[in-house]
NUSETOR-111027 format. One record per residue (C-alpha): residue number from 1; residue in three letters; x, y, z. Coordinates in steps of 0.5 Angstrom, whole numbers, plus 500, padded with zeros to 3 digits. Example, Ala and Ser with C-alpha at 12.3 -4.5 7.8 and 13.67 -1.06 7.14 Angstrom:
BEGIN
+-----+---------+------+-------+-----+
| num | residuo | east | north |  up |
+-----+---------+------+-------+-----+
|   1 |     ALA |  525 |   491 | 516 |
|   2 |     SER |  527 |   498 | 514 |
+-----+---------+------+-------+-----+
END
This chain:
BEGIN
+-----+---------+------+-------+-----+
| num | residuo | east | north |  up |
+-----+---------+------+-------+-----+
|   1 |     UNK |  502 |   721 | 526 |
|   2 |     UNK |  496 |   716 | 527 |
|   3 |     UNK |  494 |   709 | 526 |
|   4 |     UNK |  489 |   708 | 520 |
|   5 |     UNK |  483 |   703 | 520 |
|   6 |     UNK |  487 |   699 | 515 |
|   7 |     UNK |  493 |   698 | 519 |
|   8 |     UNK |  498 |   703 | 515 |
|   9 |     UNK |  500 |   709 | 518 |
|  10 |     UNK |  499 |   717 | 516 |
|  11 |     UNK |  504 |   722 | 518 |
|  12 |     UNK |  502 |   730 | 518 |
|  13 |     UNK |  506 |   736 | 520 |
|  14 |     UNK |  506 |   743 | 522 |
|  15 |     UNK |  511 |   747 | 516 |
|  16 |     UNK |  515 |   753 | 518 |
|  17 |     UNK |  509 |   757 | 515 |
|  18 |     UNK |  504 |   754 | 520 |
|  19 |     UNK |  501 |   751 | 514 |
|  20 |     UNK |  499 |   743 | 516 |
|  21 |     UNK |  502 |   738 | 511 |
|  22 |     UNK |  501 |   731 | 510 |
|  23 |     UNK |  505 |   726 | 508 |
|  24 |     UNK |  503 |   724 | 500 |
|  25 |     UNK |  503 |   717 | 501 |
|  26 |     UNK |  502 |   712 | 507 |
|  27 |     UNK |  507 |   708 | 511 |
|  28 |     UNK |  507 |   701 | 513 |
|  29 |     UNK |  510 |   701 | 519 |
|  30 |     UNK |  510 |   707 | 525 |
|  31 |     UNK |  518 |   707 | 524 |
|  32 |     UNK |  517 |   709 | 517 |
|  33 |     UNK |  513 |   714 | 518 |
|  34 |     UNK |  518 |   717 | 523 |
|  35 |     UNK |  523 |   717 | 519 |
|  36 |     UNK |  520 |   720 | 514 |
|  37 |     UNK |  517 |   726 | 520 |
|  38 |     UNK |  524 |   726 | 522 |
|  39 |     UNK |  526 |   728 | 515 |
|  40 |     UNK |  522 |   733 | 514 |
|  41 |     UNK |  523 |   736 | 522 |
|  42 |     UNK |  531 |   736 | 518 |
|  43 |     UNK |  529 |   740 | 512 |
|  44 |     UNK |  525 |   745 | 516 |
|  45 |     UNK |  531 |   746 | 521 |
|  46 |     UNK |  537 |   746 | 516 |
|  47 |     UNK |  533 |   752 | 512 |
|  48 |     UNK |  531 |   747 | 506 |
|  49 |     UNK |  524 |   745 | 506 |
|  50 |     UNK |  521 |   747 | 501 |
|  51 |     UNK |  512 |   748 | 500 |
|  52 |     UNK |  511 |   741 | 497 |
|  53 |     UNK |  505 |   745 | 494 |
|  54 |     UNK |  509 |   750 | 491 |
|  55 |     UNK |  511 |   746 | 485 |
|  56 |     UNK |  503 |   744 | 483 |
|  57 |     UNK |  502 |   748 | 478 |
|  58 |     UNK |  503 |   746 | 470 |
|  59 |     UNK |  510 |   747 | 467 |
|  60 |     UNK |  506 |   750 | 461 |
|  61 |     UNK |  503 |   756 | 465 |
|  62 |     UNK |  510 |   757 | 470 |
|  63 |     UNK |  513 |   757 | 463 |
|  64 |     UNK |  508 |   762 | 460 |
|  65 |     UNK |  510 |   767 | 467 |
|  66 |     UNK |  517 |   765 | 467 |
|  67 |     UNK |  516 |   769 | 459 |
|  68 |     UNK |  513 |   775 | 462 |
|  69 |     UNK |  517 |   776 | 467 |
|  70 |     UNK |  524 |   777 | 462 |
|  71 |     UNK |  526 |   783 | 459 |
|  72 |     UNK |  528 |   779 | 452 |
|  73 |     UNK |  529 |   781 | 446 |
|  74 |     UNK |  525 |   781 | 440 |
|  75 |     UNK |  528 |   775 | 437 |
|  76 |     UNK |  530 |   771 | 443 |
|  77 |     UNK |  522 |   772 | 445 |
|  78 |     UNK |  521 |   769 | 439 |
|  79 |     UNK |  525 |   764 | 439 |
|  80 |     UNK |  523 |   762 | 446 |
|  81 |     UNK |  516 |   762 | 445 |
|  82 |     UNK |  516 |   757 | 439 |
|  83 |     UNK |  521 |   752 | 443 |
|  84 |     UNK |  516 |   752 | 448 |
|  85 |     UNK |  510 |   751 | 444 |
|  86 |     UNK |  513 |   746 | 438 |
|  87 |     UNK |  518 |   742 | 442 |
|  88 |     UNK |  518 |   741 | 450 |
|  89 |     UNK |  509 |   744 | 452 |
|  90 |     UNK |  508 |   737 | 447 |
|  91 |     UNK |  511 |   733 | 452 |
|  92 |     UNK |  512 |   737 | 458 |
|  93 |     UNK |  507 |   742 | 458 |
|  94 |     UNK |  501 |   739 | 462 |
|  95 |     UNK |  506 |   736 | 468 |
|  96 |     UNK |  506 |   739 | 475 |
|  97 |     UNK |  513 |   742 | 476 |
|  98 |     UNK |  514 |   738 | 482 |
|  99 |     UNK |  513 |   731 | 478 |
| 100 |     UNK |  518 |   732 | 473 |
| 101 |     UNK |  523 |   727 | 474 |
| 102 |     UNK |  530 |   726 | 471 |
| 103 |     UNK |  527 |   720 | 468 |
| 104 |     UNK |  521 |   724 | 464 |
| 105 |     UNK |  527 |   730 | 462 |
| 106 |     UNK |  531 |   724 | 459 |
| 107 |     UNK |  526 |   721 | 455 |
| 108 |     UNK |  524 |   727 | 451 |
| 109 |     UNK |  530 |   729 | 451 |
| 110 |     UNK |  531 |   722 | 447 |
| 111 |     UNK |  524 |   723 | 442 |
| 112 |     UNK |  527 |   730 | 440 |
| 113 |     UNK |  534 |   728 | 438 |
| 114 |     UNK |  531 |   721 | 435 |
| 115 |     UNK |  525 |   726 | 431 |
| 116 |     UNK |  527 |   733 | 433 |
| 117 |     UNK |  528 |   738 | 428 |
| 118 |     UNK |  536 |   737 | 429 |
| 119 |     UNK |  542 |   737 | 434 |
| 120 |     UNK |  542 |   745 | 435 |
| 121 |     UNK |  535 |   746 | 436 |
| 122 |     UNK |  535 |   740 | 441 |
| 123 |     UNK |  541 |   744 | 445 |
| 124 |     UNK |  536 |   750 | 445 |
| 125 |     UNK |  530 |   747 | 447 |
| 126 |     UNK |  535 |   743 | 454 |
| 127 |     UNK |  538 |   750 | 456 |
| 128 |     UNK |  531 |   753 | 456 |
| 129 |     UNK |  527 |   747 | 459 |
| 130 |     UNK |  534 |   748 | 464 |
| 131 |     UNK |  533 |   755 | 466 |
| 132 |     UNK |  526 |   755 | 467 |
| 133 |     UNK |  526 |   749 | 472 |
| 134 |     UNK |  533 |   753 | 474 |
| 135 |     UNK |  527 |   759 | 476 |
| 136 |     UNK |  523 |   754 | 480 |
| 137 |     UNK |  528 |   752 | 484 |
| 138 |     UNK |  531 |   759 | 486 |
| 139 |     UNK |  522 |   760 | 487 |
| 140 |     UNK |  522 |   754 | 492 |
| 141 |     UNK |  518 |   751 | 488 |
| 142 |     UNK |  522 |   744 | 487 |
| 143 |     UNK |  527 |   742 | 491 |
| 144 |     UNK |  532 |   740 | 485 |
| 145 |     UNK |  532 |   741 | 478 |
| 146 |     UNK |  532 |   735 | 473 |
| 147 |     UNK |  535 |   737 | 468 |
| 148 |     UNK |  541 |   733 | 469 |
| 149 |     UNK |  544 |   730 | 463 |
| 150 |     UNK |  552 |   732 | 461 |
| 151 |     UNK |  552 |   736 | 455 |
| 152 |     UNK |  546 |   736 | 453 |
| 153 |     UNK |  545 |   743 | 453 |
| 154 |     UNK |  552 |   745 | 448 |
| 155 |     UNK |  552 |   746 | 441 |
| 156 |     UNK |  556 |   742 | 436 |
| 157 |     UNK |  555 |   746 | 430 |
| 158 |     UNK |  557 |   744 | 424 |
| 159 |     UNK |  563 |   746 | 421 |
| 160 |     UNK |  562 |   752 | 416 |
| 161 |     UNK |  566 |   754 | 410 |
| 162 |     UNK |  571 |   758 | 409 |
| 163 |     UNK |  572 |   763 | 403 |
| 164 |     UNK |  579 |   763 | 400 |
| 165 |     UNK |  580 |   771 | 399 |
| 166 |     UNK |  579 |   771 | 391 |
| 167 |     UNK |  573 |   767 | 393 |
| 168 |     UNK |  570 |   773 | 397 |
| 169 |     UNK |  572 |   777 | 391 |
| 170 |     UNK |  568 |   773 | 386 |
| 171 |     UNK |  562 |   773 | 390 |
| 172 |     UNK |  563 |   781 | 391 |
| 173 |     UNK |  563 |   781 | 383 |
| 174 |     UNK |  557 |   776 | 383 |
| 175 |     UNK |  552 |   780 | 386 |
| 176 |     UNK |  550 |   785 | 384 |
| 177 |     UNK |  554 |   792 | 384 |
| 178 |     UNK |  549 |   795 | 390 |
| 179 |     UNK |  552 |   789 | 394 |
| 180 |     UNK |  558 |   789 | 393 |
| 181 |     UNK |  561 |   792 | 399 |
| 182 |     UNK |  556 |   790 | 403 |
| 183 |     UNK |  559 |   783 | 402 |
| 184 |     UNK |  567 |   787 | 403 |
| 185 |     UNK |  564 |   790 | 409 |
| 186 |     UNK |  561 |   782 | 411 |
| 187 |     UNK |  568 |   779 | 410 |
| 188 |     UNK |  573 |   783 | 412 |
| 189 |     UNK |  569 |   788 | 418 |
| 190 |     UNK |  566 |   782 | 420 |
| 191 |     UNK |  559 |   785 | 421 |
| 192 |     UNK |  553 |   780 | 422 |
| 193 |     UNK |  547 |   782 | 417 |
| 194 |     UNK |  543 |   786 | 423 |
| 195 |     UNK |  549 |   790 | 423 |
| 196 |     UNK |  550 |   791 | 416 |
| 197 |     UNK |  542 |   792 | 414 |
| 198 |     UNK |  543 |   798 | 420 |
| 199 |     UNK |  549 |   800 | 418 |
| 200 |     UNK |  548 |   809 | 418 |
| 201 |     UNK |  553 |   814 | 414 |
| 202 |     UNK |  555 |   816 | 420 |
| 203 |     UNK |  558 |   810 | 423 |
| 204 |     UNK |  563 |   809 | 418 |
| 205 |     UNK |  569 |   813 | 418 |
| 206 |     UNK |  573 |   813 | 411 |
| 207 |     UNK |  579 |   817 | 412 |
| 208 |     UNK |  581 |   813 | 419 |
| 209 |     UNK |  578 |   807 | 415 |
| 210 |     UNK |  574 |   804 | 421 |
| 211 |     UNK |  566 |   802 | 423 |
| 212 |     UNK |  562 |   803 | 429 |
| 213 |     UNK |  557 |   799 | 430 |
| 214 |     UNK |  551 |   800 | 435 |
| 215 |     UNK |  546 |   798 | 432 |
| 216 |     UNK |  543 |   791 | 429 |
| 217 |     UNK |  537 |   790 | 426 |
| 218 |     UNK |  532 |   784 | 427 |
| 219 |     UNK |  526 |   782 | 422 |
| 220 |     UNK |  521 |   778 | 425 |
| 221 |     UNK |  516 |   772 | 423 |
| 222 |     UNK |  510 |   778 | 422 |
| 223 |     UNK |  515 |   781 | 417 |
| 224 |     UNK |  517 |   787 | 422 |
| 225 |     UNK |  523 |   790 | 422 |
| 226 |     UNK |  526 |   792 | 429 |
| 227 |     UNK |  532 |   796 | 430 |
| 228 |     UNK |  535 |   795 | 437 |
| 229 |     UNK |  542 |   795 | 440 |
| 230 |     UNK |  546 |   789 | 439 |
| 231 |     UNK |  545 |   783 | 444 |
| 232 |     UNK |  550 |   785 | 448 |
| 233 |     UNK |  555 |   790 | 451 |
| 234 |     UNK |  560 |   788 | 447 |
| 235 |     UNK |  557 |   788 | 440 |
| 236 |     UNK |  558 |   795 | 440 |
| 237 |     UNK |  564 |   796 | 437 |
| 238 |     UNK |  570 |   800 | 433 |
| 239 |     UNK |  572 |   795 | 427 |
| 240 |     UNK |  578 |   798 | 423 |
| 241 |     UNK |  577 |   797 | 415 |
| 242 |     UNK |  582 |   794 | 411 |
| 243 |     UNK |  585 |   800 | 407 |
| 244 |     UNK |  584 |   795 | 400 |
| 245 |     UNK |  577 |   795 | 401 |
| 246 |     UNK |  576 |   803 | 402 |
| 247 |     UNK |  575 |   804 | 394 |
| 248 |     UNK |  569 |   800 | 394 |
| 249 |     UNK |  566 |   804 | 400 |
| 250 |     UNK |  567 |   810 | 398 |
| 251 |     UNK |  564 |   809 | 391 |
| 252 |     UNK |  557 |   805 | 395 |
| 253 |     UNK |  557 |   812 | 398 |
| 254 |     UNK |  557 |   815 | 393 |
| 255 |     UNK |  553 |   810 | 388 |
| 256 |     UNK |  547 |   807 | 394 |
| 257 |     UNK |  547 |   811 | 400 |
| 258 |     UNK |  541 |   813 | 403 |
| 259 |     UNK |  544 |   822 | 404 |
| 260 |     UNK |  545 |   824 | 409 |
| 261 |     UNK |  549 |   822 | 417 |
| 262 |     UNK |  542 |   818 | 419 |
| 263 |     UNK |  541 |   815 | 412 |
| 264 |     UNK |  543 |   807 | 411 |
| 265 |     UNK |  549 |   805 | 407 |
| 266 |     UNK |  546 |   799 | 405 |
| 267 |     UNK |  538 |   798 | 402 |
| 268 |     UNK |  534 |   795 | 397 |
| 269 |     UNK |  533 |   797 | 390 |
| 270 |     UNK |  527 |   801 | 392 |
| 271 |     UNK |  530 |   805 | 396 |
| 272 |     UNK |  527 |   801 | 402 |
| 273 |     UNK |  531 |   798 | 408 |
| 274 |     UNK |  534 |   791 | 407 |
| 275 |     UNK |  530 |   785 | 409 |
| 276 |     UNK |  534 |   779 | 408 |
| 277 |     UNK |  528 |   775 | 407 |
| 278 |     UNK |  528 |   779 | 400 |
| 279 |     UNK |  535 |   778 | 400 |
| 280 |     UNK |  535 |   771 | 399 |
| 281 |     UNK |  533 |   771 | 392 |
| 282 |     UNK |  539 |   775 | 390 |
| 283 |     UNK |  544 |   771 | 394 |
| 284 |     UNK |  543 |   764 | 391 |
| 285 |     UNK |  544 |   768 | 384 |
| 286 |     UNK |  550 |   770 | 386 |
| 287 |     UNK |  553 |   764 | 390 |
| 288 |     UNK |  551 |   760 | 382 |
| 289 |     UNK |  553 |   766 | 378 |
| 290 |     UNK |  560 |   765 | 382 |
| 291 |     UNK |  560 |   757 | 381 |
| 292 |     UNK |  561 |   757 | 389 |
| 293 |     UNK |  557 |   752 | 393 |
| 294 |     UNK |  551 |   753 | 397 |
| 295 |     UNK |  553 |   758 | 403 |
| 296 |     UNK |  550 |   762 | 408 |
| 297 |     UNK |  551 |   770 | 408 |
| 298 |     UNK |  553 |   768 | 416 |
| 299 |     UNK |  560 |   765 | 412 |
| 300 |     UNK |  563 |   772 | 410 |
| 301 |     UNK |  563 |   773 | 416 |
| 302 |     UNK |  566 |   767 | 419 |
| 303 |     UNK |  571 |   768 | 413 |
| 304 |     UNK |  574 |   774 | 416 |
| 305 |     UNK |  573 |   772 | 423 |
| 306 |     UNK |  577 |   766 | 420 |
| 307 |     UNK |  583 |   770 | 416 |
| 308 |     UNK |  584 |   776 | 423 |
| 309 |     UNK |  585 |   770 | 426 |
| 310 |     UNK |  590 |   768 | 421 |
| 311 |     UNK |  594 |   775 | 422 |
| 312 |     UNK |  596 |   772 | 429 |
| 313 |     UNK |  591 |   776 | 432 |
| 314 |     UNK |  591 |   774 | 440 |
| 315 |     UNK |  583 |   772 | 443 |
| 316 |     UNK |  582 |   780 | 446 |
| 317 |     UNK |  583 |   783 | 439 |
| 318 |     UNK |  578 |   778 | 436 |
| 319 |     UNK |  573 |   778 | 441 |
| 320 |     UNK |  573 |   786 | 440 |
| 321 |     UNK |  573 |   786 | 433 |
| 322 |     UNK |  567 |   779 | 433 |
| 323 |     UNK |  563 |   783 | 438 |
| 324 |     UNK |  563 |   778 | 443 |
| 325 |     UNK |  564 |   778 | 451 |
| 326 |     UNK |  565 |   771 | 452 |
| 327 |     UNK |  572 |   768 | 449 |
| 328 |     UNK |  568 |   761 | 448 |
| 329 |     UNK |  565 |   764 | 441 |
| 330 |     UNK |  573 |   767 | 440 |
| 331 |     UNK |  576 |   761 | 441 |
| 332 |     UNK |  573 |   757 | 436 |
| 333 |     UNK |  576 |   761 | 430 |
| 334 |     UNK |  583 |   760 | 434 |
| 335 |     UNK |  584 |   753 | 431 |
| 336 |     UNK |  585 |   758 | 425 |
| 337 |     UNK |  592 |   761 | 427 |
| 338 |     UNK |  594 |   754 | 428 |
| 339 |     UNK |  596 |   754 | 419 |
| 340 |     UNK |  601 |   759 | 421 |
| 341 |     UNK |  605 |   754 | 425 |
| 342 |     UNK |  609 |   751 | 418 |
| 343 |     UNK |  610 |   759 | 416 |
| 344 |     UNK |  613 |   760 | 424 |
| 345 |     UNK |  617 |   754 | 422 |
| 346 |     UNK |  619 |   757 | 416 |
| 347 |     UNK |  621 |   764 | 419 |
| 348 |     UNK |  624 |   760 | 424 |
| 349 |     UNK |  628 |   756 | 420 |
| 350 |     UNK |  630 |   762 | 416 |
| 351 |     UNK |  633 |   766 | 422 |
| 352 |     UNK |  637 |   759 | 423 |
| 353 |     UNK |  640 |   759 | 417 |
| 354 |     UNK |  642 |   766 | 418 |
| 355 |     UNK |  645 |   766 | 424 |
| 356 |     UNK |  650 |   760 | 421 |
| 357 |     UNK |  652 |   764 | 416 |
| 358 |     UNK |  660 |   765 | 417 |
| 359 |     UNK |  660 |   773 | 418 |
| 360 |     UNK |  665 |   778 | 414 |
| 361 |     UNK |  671 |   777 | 419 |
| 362 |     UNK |  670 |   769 | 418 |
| 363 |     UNK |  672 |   768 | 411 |
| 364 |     UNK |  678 |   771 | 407 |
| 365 |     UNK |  678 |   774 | 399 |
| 366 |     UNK |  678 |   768 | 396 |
| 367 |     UNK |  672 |   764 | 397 |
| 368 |     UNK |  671 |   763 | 404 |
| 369 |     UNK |  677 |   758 | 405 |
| 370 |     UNK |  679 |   758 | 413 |
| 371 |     UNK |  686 |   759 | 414 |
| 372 |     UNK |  689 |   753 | 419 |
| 373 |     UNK |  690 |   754 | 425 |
| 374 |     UNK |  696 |   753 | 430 |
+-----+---------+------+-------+-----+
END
């Protein structure tokens, strides 16, 4: 510590790394300057100094090795890399690690909600921005991450429609007949488009009437196809097919089919791999022919996920079928099972009405009439 010509006072430091370190600002008083020494003798002796030059380094150029460094999935790197690049470099991008503040965080976080690209993507472009700052504290980079505002992370998506059973039906018809079973499939195997465009001859079992899927496929911005298994261990799965729906996929089969065990089930008019690009021409004329309003070919799957939930399915038994290792995703299609509840009340008022029935041995020949007693 040392006194300087304009009366203020400089605080320096030996670190644990034998790397002298000064102050980032002077102090008024030699007192301040203590306290803040002793701070710092503190953190070296509790384990949780950190190099305050560690975390000077642009958020951009962290972010871009925090990329490289992950085994991500096509579509997750994607994604990813247009957050960075469209809705949080803008703003964060030339700051050092060690200068963003909760305040800096919270003020993006406003100017994208107010002229964001929507309440989902800004949930995503939070959770990134979280887990990037996360790395740096676990590097020792910055002490504390300040991403701290509550929930700004969870999604709230909007509520999706759910087909009625003869609306599936309808639209089965609508489309044309190479894709009608893709749309049964969708429903009632509760199978995303990745899986559905991947889907082999040698994973569908028609005599035990089941689907294996282990395989989706995603499409990339480029155009690319890209084949991979599904995003986690969960997403491979045997779905057991309703019976009703067994019918159609023979005759897709038979009819569309690529040959053979490899061969595709589902593929485009040319004979080539679906792509649902191309797809979305076909689907619009189908949900207008069906005089359906707009939905997404994501809602079959919804839809069926929705009518298992309806069975009395418990949470295991959807999370096998959906794919899904987490039950957050399953409870969503629980609130389902909830319809059932004036069914339940029926049946149970049905079982009371049973169990007051006089018995046989209750009642005499001429009408039920009960002898008096005594």
């Amino acid at each position: 510590m040392r006194k300087l010509p304009s009366g203020r006072f400089q605080a320096r430091y030996t670190g644990p790394d034998d790397q002298e370190y000064t102050a980032p600002n002077t102090f008024a008083t030699k007192t301040d300057a203590e306290i803040w020494l002793s701070r710092k003798e503190s953190e070296i002796l509790s384990q949780e100094w950190t190099d305050p030059d560690a975390g000077k380094i642009p958020f951009r150029e962290f972010a871009a090795t925090w990329m490289t460094e992950r085994t991500l999935r096509p579509k997750t790197a994607q994604l990813y890399e247009g957050l960075l690049r469209l809705h949080i470099n803008p703003s964060l991008g030339d700051k050092l690690l060690v200068d963003i503040t909760a305040r800096h965080v919270r003020q993006w976080h406003t100017k994208l909600t107010q002229n964001g690209p929507g309440a989902s993507t800004v949930a995503k472009a939070y959770r990134l921005l979280r887990g990037i700052l996360n790395t740096a504290v676990e590097e020792e980079m910055i002490k504390k991450n300040p991403c701290k505002i509550k929930n700004a992370g969870v999604e709230r998506p909007d509520e999706r429609p759910v087909l009625t059973v003869p609306e599936v039906f309808a639209l089965a018809s609508a489309v044309p007949p190479r894709f009608r079973a893709l749309v049964l499939l969708a429903t009632f195997g509760s199978m995303r488009w990745g899986e559905l465009a991947a889907l082999r001859r040698r994973n569908l079992d028609l005599d035990a009437g089941t689907v294996r899927i282990e395989e989706s496929v995603s499409e990339m911005k480029t155009g690319e196809l890209i084949t991979g298994r599904p995003k986690t261990d969960a997403g491979v799965r045997v779905v057991t097919l309703p019976k009703v729906i067994m019918g159609d996929l023979r005759w897709h089969l038979q009819r569309f089919s690529q040959p053979g065990p490899d061969g595709l089930v589902f593929v485009g008019e040319q004979g080539a791999q679906l792509r649902r690009s191309a797809f979305t021409k076909i689907w619009a004329k189908a949900i207008k022919k069906s005089g359906l309003p707009a939905i997404h070919v994501h809602d079959l799957r919804h839809t069926g996920n929705t009518l298992a939930a309806m069975t009395g399915a418990s949470l295991k038994e959807l999370m096998a079928r959906m794919g899904h290792s987490s039950t957050k995703a399953a409870m969503i299609y629980l609130h389902a099972a909830k319809d059932r509840d004036r069914a339940i009340a029926d049946a149970l008022g049905e079982i009371v009405k049973q169990g007051l029935k006089p018995s046989d041995d209750e009642s005499d020949d001429d009408g039920g009439a009960l002898e008096p007693v005594g």
